[in-house]
Every structure is written in C-alpha cells, then in structure tokens.
C-alpha positions in Angstrom: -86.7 -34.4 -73.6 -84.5 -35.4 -71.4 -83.9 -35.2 -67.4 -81.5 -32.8 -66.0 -77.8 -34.2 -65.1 -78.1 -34.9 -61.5 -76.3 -33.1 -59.4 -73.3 -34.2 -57.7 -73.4 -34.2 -53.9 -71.7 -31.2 -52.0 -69.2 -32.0 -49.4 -71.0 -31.5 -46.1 -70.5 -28.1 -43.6 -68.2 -30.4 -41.3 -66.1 -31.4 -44.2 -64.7 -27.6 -44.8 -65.1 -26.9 -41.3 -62.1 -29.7 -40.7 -60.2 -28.4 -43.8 -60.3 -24.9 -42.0 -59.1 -26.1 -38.8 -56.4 -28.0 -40.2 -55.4 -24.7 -42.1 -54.7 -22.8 -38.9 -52.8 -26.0 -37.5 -50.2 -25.8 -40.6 -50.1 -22.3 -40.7 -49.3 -22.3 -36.9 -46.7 -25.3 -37.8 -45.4 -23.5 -41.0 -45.0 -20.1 -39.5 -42.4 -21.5 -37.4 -41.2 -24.3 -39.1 -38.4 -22.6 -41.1 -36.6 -20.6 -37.9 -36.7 -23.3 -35.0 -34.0 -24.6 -35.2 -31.8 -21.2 -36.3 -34.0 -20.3 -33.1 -32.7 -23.0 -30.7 -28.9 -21.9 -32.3 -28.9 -18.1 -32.2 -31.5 -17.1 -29.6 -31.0 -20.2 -27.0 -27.1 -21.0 -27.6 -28.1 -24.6 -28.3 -25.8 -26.6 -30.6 -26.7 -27.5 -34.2 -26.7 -31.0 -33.3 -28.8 -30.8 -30.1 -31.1 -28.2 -31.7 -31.5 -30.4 -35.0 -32.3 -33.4 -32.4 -35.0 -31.5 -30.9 -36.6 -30.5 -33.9 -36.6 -33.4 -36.1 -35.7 -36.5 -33.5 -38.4 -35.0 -30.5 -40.7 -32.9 -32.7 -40.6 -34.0 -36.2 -40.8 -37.7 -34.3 -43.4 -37.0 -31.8 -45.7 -36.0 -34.6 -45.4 -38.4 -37.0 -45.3 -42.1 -34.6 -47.3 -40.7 -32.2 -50.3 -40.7 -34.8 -50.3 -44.5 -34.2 -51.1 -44.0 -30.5 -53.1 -41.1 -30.8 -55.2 -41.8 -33.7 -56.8 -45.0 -31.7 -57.3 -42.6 -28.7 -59.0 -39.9 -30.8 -61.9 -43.0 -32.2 -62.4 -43.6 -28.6 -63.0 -40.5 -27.0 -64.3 -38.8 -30.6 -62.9 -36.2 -32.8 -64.3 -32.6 -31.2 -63.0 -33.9 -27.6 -59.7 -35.1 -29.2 -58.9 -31.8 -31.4 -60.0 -29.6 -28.6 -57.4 -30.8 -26.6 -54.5 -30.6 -29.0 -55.4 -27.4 -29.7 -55.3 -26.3 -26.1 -51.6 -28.6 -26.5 -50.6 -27.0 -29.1 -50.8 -23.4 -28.2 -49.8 -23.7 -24.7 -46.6 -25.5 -26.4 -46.0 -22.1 -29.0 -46.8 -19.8 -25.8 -44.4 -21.6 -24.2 -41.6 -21.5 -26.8 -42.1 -17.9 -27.6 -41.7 -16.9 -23.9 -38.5 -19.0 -22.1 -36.4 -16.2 -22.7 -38.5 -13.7 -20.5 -40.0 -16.7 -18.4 -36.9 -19.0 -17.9 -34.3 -17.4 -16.3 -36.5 -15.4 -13.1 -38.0 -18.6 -12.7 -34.8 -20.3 -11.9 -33.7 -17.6 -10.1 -30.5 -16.8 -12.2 -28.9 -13.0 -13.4 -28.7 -12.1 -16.3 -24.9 -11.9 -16.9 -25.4 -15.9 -16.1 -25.8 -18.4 -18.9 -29.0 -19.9 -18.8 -29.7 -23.7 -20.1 -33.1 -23.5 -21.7 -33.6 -27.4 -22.2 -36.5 -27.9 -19.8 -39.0 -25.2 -21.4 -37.7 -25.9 -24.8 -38.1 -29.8 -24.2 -41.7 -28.8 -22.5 -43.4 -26.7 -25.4 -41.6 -29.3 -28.0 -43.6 -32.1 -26.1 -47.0 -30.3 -26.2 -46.8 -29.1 -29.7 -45.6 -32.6 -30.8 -48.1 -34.3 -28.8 -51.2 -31.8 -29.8 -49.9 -32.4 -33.5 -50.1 -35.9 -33.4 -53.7 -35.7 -32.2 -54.6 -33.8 -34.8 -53.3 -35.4 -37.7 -55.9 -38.8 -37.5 -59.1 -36.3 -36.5 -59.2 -34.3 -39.4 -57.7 -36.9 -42.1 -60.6 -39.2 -40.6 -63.3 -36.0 -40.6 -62.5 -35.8 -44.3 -62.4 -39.4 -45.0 -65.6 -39.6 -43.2 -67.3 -37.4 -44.9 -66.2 -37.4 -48.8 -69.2 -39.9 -49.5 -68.2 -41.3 -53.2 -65.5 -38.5 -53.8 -62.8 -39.4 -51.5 -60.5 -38.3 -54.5 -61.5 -35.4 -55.0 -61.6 -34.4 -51.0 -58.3 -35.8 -50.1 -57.1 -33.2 -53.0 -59.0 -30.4 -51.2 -56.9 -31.5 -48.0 -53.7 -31.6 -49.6 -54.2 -28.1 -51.0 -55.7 -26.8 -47.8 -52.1 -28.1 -45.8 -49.8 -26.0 -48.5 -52.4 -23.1 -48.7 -52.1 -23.3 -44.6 -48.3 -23.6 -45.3 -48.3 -20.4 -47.5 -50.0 -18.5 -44.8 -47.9 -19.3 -41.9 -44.7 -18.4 -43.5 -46.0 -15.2 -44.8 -47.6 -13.8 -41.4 -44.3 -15.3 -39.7 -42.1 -13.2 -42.4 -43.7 -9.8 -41.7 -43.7 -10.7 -37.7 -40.1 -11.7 -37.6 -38.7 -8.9 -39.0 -40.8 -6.3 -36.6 -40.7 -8.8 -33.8 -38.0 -10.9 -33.5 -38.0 -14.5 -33.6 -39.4 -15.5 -30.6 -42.2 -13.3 -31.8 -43.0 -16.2 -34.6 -43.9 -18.1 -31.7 -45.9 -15.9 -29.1 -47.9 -14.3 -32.1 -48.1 -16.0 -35.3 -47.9 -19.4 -34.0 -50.2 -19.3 -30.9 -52.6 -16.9 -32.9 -53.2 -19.4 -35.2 -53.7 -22.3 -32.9 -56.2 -20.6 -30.2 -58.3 -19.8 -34.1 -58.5 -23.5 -34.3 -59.4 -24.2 -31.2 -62.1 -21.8 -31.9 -63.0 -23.2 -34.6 -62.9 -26.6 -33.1 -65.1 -25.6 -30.0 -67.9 -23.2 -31.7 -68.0 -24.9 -35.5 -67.0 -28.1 -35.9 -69.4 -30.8 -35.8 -68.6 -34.7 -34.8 -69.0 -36.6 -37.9 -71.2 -39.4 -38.3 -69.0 -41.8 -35.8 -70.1 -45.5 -35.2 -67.6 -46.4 -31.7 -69.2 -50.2 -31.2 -72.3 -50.4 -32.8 -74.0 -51.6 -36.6 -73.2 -49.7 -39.2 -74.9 -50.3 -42.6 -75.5 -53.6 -41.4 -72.1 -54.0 -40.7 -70.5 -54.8 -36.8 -67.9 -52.1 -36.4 -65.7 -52.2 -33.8 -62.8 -50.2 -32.4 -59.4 -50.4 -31.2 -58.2 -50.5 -28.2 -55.0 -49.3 -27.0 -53.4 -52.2 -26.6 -54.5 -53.4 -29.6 -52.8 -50.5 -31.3 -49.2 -51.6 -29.7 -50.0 -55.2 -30.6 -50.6 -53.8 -34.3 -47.0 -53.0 -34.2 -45.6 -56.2 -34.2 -47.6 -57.2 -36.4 -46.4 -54.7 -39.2 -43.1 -55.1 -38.1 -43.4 -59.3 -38.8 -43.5 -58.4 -42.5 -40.3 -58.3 -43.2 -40.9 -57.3 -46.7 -42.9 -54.4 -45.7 -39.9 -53.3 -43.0 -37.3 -53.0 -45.7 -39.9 -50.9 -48.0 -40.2 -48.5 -44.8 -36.5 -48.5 -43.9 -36.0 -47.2 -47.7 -38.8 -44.8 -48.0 -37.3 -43.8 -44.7 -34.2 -42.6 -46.6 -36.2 -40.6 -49.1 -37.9 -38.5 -46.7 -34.3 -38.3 -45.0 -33.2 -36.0 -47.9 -36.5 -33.9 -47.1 -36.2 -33.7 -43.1 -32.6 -31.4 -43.8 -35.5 -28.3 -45.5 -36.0 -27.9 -41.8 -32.7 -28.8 -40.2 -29.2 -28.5 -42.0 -31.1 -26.5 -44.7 -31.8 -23.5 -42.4 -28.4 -23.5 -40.8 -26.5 -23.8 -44.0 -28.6 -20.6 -45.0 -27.7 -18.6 -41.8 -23.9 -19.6 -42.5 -24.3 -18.0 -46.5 -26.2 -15.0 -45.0 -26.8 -14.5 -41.6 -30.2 -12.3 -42.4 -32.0 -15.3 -44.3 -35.1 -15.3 -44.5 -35.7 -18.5 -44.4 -39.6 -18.6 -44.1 -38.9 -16.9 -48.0 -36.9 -19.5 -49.4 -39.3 -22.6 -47.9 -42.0 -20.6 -49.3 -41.0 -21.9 -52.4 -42.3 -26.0 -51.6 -46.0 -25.3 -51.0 -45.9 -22.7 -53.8 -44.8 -25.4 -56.3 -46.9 -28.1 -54.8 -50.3 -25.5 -55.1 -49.7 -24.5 -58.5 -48.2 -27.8 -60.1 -49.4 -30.9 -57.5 -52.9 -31.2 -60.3 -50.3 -31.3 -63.5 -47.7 -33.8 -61.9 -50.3 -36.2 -60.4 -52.3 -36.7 -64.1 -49.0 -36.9 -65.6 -47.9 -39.9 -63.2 -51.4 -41.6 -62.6 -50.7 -44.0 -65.1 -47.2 -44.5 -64.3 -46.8 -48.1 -61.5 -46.4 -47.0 -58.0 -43.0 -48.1 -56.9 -41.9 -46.5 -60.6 -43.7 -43.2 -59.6 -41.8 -43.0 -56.1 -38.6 -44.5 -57.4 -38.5 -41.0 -60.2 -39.7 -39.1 -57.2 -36.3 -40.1 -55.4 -34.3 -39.0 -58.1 -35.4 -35.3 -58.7 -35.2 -35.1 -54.6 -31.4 -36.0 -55.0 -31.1 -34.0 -57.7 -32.5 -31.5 -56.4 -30.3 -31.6 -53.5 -27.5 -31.6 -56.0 -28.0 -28.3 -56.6 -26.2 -27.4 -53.6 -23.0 -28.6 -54.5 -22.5 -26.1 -57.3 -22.1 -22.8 -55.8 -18.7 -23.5 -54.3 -17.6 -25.3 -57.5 -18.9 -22.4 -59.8 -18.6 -19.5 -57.9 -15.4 -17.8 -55.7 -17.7 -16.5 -53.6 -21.1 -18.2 -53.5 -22.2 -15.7 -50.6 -22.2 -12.8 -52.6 -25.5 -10.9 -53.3 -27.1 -11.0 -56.7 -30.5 -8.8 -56.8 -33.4 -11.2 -58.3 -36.6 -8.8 -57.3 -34.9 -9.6 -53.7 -31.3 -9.2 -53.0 -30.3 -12.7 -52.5 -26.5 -14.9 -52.2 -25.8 -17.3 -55.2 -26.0 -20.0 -52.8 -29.6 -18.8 -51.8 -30.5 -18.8 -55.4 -29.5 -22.9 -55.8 -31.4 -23.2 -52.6 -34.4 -21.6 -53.8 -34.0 -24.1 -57.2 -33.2 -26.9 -54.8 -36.4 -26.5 -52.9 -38.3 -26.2 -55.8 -36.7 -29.6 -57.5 -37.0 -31.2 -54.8 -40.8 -30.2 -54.0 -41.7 -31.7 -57.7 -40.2 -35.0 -56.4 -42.7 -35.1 -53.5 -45.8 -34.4 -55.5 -44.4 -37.2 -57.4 -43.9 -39.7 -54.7 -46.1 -38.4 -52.0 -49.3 -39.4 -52.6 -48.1 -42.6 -54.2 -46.6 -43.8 -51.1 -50.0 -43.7 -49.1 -51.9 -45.6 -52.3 -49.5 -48.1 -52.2 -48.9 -49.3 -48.7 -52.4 -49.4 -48.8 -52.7 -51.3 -51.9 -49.7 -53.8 -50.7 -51.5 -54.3 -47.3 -52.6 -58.2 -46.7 -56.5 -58.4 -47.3 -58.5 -57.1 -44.0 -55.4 -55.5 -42.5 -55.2 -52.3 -45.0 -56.5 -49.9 -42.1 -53.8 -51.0 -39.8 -50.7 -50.8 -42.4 -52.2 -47.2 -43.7 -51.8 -46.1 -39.9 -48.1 -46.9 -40.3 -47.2 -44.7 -44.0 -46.0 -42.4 -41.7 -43.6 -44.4 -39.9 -40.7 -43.4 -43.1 -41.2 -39.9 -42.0 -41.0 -41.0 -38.3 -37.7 -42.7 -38.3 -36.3 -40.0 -40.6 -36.8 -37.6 -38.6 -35.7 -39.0 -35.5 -32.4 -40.3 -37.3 -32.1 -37.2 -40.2 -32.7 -34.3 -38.0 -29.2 -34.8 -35.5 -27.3 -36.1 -38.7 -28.2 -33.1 -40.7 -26.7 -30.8 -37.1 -23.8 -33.0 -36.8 -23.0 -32.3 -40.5 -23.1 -28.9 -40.2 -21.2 -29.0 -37.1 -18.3 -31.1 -38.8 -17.9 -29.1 -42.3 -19.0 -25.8 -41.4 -19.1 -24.6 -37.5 -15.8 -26.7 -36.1 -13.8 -25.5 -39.7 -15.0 -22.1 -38.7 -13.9 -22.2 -35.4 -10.5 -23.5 -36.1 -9.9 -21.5 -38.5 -9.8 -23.9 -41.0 -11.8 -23.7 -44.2 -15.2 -25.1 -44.6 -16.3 -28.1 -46.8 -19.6 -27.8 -47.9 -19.5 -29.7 -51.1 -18.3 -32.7 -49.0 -21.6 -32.0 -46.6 -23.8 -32.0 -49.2 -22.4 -35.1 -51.1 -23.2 -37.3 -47.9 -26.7 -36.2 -48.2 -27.1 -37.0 -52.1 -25.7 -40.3 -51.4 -28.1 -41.4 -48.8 -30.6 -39.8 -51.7 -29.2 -42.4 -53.9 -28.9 -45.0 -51.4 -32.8 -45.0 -51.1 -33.1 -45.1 -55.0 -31.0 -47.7 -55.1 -33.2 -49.6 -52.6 -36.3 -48.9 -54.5 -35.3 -50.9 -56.9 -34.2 -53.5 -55.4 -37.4 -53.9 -53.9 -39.2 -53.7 -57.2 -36.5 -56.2 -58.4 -37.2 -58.7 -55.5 -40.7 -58.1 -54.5 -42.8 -56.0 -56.9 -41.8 -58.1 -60.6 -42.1 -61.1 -58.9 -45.4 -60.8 -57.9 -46.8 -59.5 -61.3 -44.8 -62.4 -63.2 
C-alpha cells in the first residue's frame, strides 16, 4: 500500500488576482492599440510621422524604459500603493484621449470653423497612460514572480496567456464600440472601462504579497534599491559593451514588430479606408494562445541565440508578405470575401501578422532567459530589468520611421499625383529585419562560440 501522490501546491488567491488585473490593463491597452495612431491621423489631423512619434517614440517608449525607474519605485512604496496609482494614471490618460475633441477646443476658446492643434491633450493622456503602464508592468510580473513558489514556469505561462487572452478581449469590445461609437469612443468606453475594473480590482481584491523592503528574509539580508542606485545601474549595463551590441540588435528585431502598430495600421487605411484594424491584429494573440505551448516544446531544446536568431527570420519573412500584393495583383485593394469581405492586401496582412506572431513565440521568451542567463554572477536582477530596453529604443526609433515611410511612398506620391511605392516601403523594413539577423549571428560568431569552445 502505498501513500497518495502529494499534491502539488495551488497558486495563491493573490497570484490570479494579479493575472486579473493585468487582463483589464491589456485589454484597456489592446482595445486601443490598433486605431491610435489612424486616430491621431484621421480624427486629430496629425501627420503620420508625428502621430507614429507619439505612439511608438512617447508611448511605446514611456512604457517600456520607464519600467527601470518605476519598477524600483514600486519595491519601495509596495505593489497595491504603486498599481493603485497607475491605474488612477491610466484611466485619466484614456478619459483624456477619448474627450480632446469635445474638451479641447472650448477650453482654448477657439470656433469651430478654426483648426485646432490637439498636441497638448494628446501629449497629456499619452504621458499618463505611458507612465501608469510602466508602473504596472514590474508590480504584477513581481506579484507573480513572488508568488509561483517552485512553479515559476508554469506561472509565468499563466501570465503570458493572461496578456493575449487580455489582448483578445480589448480588441473585440473595441471592434463592436468603434463601429456604433466612433473612435474616440475606443477610448472614453472600452479603454477607461477597463482601467477603472482594475483599479477596482486593485483597491477591493488584491492583496500585497509577501514583500521583505529591508529586512531578513530566510535568513538572508535583503535589501532594496534606491533610486539612484537604479540610474547608477545604467551605466553599469551600458559598460558591457558586449551586452550593448546584443541590445542594439535585438532592438532591430522588435523594430520589425513596433510597425503592427504604426506603419501597419496606416498602410491598412490607405488599402481600405474602413479597416478594421482591431480584426486584423486580432490575428497575433490568437496565434500566440492557441500555438505559444506547441512552439515553446518544439524550441526548448534548441540554444538560445539559435532560437531568437530563427525567430528573426519568420518575423522578416513574415513581413515579406507585404511585398506581394502589388507584384501579383493589378489591384491589390480589391475585395475578396473570406467569411469577411476583405482587400488582397488585407489578406497578406492578416498572413503577415500571423508569420510574424510565430516568430515572437519563438524568440520572446528566449530573449528574457537569456539575458538572464548571460548576466555576470550577482547582477542577473539588474540586467533582467533592462530585456526591455530592445523594445524601448525600437520604439522610440521604429515608431517615426515607420510614419516617415508612409509619408515618403504613399501620402506625398498621393498628393502629387504621382504613383505610390509600397514594395520599396516594405523592402526597407525587411532589410532592417535582416540586418538584425545578420547581427545575431555575428554575435554568436564573436561572443556566444567562443565561450562554449
């Protein structure tokens, strides 16, 4: 006779109550997401360029570096405090957005037959969303890390499924708003909506997890950061000139995926000026939900900078995809019905997206293990506070490139009368793809080999 297996232990209350607050943050991102910068063009009369800058370079950047900052702020005044107010941020910033069309112009005292700059209250709700972002980002990955016990695994997989499931559900809400509402309805309703439920959430459920500030700890001295130990981090990173060129490279992988957001949508609303764009981004969290479990056991056993190198390549292939319309179709704007009357270049879109979301399950996740696993010994929690620093810079840098693009092959042709280019547009972008493969291996070539010879 023999005992029964133990029982493995459950995640705690505060471990799903994090993974439910960071669903309404995503959704409340995601609902959005797809239309802001089609929102800053057509609704605000913003340039492609400046509105690309304010989404990726301000936004895009605010949320990803400011994590650096923010994270060390969020140990020292504790999680609930810290997510309360980025939630409070955060939908002030959507309220904000949804609103400068209504608010703006009585407030500066202007007509109506008058144009109306909208910089300020755009720049405004940008700031607090970015900012209230940020702050979230380091409380809930450190709730869950916190409070997986032995299966950290296993709950960073829940969290990653939670984000696209949050994805999934912003996009859809924002679909069915949109096209009763209007635009800036994706912002008032969806968006806002689905903050003030996390700050909720955050306020009436969430618990602090266990959270040592200065103290013992298992026996162990644990001490925290201060601020200015956080900037003084930076130059430390940035004195490892090895680990500089690895971000500057991954920077130009995630480059490829900053344009979903920017030149993406805009190149859509060129092809069709009804896209539904929240439909056709749909299809990254859709792939990464069903297919993330299949791609990451068929790569586990594959070497990091090998995994993320093939990663690179289906994301510029993927990207590929976009040069084909014009060269196999007269008229890659006209309508083909697949269950939803799309254009032939929406349908290469739709398999672009999809390619190029099987890339980032691919090189994703490998990224984090592997800055962490290249980090000198003792320093592994300060270079894991930088993996998003690729993401940063691409942002800031991708997100006005991907405008000006547009604006040189497709929007000054247009208003020329000259024709438009987009196979040219869309070769730049595969080439800075292949640029950061290229890179990759270098640095396997130069760093990685030598080190396991």
């Amino acid at each position: 006779m023999t005992d029964a297996a133990t029982p493995k232990p459950k995640f705690p209350a505060t471990f799903w109550t994090a993974n439910a607050i960071e669903l309404f943050e995503r959704a409340a991102y995601y609902s959005m997401a797809s239309f802001m910068v089609i929102y800053l063009k057509e609704s605000l009369g913003m340039t492609p360029s400046f509105a690309t800058f304010l989404n990726g370079s301000l936004l895009w950047g605010l949320i990803y570096f400011m994590p650096i900052l923010s994270g060390t702020l969020a140990d020292k005044f504790g999680f609930k405090r810290s997510l309360s107010v980025s939630f409070v941020l955060i939908s002030i910033g959507y309220f904000v957005m949804g609103n400068v069309q209504r608010l703006w112009p009585g407030l500066i005292g202007r007509g109506a037959a008058e144009a109306v700059d909208f910089t300020v209250p755009v720049v405004l709700g940008i700031v607090l969303i970015g900012l209230g972002g940020s702050i979230v980002k380091p409380c809930i990955a450190g709730t869950v890390q916190k409070t997986a016990g032995t299966r950290a695994t296993l709950a960073f997989g829940i969290f990653y499924m939670v984000i696209n499931i949050g994805s999934i559900t912003g996009r859809s809400v924002s679909y069915f708003i949109r096209t009763s509402l209007g635009i800036p309805a994706i912002f008032t309703y969806a968006a806002t909506a689905f903050a003030l439920a996390g700050l909720v959430v955050t306020l009436f459920v969430y618990r602090e997890p266990q959270y040592v500030s200065d103290g013992v700890k298992d026996g162990q001295e644990v001490g925290k950061r201060t601020l200015g130990q956080a900037l003084a981090g930076i130059f430390v990173v940035l004195g490892n000139l090895r680990f500089v060129f690895l971000i500057l490279v991954l920077g130009l992988f995630w480059f490829l995926y900053i344009q979903l957001y920017n030149l993406m949508p805009l190149f859509m609303r060129y092809v069709d000026p009804d896209a539904p764009m929240e439909l056709y981004t749909l299809a990254n969290p859709i792939m990464i939900v069903s297919f993330q479990l299949l791609v990451t056991r068929m790569v586990k056993r594959w070497l990091p900078v090998k995994t993320i190198m093939i990663g690179a390549i289906v994301v510029t292939l993927g990207m590929l995809v976009n040069v084909l319309p014009p060269l196999l179709f007269a008229d890659p704007s006209a309508k083909v019905r697949l269950g939803l009357t799309l254009p032939i270049a929406g349908v290469f879109m739709i398999v672009s997206i999809a390619s190029m979301a099987v890339g980032e399950m691919m090189a994703s996740p490998r990224i984090y293990e592997y800055i962490g696993a290249i980090a000198p010994k003792g320093q592994e929690g300060l270079y894991l506070g930088y993996s998003n620093l690729p993401i940063a810079l691409a942002s800031i840098v991708g997100g006005p490139i991907g405008g000006r693009l547009f604006e040189r092959y497709i929007s000054v042709p247009l208003r020329d009368g000259r024709p438009v280019d987009t196979v040219t547009m869309w070769l730049i972008i595969v080439a800075i793809g292949m640029a950061s493969i290229v890179g990759l291996w270098i640095y396997d070539r130069a760093v990685v080999k030598p080190k396991r010879a």
